[in-house]
N, C-alpha and C positions, 0 to 999 in steps of 0.2 A: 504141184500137189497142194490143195488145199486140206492139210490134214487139220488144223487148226481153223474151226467154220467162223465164219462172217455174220455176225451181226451190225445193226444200225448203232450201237452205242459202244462198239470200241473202240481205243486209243489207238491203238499202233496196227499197221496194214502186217497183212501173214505176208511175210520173208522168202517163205517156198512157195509163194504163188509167182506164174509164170512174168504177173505186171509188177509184185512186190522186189524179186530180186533185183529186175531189172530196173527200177525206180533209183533201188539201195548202190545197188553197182554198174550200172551202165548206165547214165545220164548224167550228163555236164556238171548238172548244180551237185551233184555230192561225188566227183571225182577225187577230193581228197578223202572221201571216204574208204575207196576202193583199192590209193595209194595207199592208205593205213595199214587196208586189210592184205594188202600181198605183201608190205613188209615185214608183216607179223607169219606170213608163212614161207616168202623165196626169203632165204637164208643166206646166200652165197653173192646180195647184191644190194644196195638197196636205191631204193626206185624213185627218185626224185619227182619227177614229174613224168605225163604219161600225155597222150593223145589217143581218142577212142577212132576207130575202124570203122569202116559200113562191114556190120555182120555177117553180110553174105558175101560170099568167098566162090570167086571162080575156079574150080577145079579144068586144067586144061588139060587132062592125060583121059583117054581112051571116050567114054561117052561124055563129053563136056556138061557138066552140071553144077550147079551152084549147091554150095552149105550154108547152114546158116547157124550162127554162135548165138549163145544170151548175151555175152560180153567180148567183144574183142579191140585190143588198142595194142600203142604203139611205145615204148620208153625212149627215151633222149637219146639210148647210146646203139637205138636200132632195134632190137631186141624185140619179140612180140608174147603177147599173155593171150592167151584166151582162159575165158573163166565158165563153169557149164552149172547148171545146177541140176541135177540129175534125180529125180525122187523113185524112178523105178528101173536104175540100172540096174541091170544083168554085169555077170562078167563077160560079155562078149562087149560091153563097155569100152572095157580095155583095147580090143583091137580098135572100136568108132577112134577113141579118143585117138588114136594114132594116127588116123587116117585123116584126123582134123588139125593135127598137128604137122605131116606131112601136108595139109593142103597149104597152110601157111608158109612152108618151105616153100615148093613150089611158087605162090604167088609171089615169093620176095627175095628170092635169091637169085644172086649178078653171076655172071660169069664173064671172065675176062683171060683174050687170048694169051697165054704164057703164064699166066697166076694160077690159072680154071677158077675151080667154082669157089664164090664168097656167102658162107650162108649164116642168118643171123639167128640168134638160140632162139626156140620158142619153148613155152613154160606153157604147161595146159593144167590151169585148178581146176577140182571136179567137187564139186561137193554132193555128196550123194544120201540117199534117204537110205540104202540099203547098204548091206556091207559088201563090198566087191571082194573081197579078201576073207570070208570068215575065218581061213587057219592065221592070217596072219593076225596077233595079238597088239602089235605097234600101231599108232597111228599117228601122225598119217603116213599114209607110202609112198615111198618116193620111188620111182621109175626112172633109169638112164639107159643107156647103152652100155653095156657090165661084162667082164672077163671073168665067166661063171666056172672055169677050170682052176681060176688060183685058189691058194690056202685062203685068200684073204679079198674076198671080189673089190675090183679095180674098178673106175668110171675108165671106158675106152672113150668114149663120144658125149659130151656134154651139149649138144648142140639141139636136145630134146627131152626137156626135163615133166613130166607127170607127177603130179602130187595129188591124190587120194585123198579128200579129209571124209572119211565115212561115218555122219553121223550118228548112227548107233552103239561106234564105240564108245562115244563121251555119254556123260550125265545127259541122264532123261529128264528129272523133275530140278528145277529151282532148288528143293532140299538140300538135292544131291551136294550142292555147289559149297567151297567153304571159302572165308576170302582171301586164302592161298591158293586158290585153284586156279588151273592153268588157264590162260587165253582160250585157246581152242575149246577146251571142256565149258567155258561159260556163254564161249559164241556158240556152241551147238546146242546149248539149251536154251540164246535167246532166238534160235534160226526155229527149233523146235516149240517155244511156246509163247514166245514175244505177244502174239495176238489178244491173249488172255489176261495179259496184265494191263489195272488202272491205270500204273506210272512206273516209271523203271526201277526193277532191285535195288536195293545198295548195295547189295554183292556183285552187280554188274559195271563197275568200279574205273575200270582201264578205260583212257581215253578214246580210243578207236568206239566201245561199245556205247559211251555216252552218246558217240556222235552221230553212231547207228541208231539209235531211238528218238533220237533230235529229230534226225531225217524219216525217221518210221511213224511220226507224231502226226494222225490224220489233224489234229486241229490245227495244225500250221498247214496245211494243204488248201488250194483254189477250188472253190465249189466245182468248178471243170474235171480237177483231178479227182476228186473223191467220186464224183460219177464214173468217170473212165477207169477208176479202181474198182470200184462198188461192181461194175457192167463186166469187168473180166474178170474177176474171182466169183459169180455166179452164172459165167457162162462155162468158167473152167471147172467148178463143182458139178452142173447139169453132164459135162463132158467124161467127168470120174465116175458119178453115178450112174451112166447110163452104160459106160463099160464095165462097172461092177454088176448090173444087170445082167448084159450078156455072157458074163463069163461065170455066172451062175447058173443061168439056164441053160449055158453050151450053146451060144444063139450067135452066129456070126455076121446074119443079115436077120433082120426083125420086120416081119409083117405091118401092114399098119394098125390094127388091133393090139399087137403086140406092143409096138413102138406109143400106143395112147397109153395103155395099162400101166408102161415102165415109165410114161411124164409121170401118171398121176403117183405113183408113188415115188418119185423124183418130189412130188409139188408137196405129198404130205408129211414128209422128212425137213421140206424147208419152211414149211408150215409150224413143225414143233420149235424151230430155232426162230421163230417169231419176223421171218422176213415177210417184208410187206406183196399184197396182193400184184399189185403191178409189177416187183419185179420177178412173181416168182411164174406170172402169166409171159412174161418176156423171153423165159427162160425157157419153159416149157411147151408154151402154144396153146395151153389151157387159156378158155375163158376165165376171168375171175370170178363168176358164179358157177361155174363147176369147181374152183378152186376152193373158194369157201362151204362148199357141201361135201370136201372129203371129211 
């Protein structure tokens, strides 16, 4: 989701873009980032050191296909995390996320004659744009395997733990924020408006989120990476607005007439936020002199 748009002179990359998460949390150079960030939310362990996975995931039960995670690694003691960043989950979420958690099962659990099966816990973060729970008032949620008959529900199976952090429940604006406010609440509003600021809060205070802006700091970045940044957060923006398009005009498949009308008003929206001609002709397919005559 690029909810927060891209210009040429800001400091820090958006967080919920598909190349920003994954920059922040799933690549080598800031894996102790990523160690900060699950310690501050798995509760029941904490995470030493960790080894990142190839994201895609062989499913071998019925039509064999592969998945594919934003993050997926491995901790010391076996144990596996996938992290997902989700900007337009539904609650039918809930069952994906299961199904991505079960494929991890699947890929890694031993069986041995006389013991049977040995399987290692997997933990699935989600971090979500929407609220997957609106009745529920808590956040985040935690999901287990649960004895929902007793006075008092019980964990039966810990072998599949789900955690929910849904950003809408926390603070929206920086105001919101005071410098006793929780972790969570100040990491959802820098996942939510990080993009926008010169230089980081001081209310953004806790080590984990210094180190988050450290890493989010496009001026510490290789002229390579800020192209490959810059080239997928306006390819993923061209990809929102052109589905916002069609699900305004009820349009499932678009004509090519159709499909020129919604570049150029794709071009003249990226036009007001001052992005340069070339790349919003890259994006588009517009000529740049049909782009500078809207």
């Amino acid at each position: 989701m690029v909810s927060q748009i891209y210009n040429e002179r800001q400091r820090y990359i958006i967080p919920t873009s598909d190349w920003g998460f994954k920059r922040l949390f799933g690549s080598e150079i800031n894996k102790g980032l990523l160690i900060g960030l699950l310690n501050k939310i798995i509760d029941d362990r904490v995470i030493e050191d960790l080894e990142y996975l190839d994201r895609d995931v062989l499913v071998p039960v019925g039509s064999v296909r592969r998945m594919s995670f934003d993050v997926y690694c491995k901790c010391t003691d076996g144990s596996r995390v996938i992290v997902e960043m989700q900007n337009y989950a539904k609650t039918t979420f809930v069952d994906r996320a299961l199904v991505y958690t079960s494929a991890s099962i699947l890929e890694n659990y031993t069986y041995t004659k006389g013991t049977e099966y040995h399987v290692q816990k997997t933990y699935l973060i989600a971090i979500t744009g929407e609220k997957i729970f609106p009745k529920v008032k808590r956040a985040p949620v935690r999901l287990a395997m649960c004895d929902m008959d007793s006075e008092k529900t019980m964990v039966l199976n810990d072998k599949i733990l789900h955690i929910f952090i849904e950003l809408p429940k926390f603070a929206n604006k920086l105001e919101d924020l005071k410098q006793n406010s929780s972790f969570l609440s100040k990491f959802a509003v820098a996942m939510k408006t990080m993009a926008s600021y010169d230089e980081r809060p001081s209310v953004m205070d806790d080590d984990m989120l210094v180190k988050m802006f450290d890493a989010a700091d496009l001026h510490s970045y290789k002229n390579n990476d800020k192209h490959n940044y810059k080239k997928a957060v306006m390819n993923e923006f061209e990809y929102e607005e052109t589905l916002k398009e069609y699900r305004q005009e009820g349009l499932e498949e678009g004509r090519a007439e159709e499909r020129e009308a919604s570049s150029r008003r794709i071009a003249a929206k990226m036009l007001e936020h001052g992005i340069p001609l070339e790349t919003i002709s890259q994006c588009t397919g517009l000529k740049p002199e049909e782009i500078a005559s809207l």
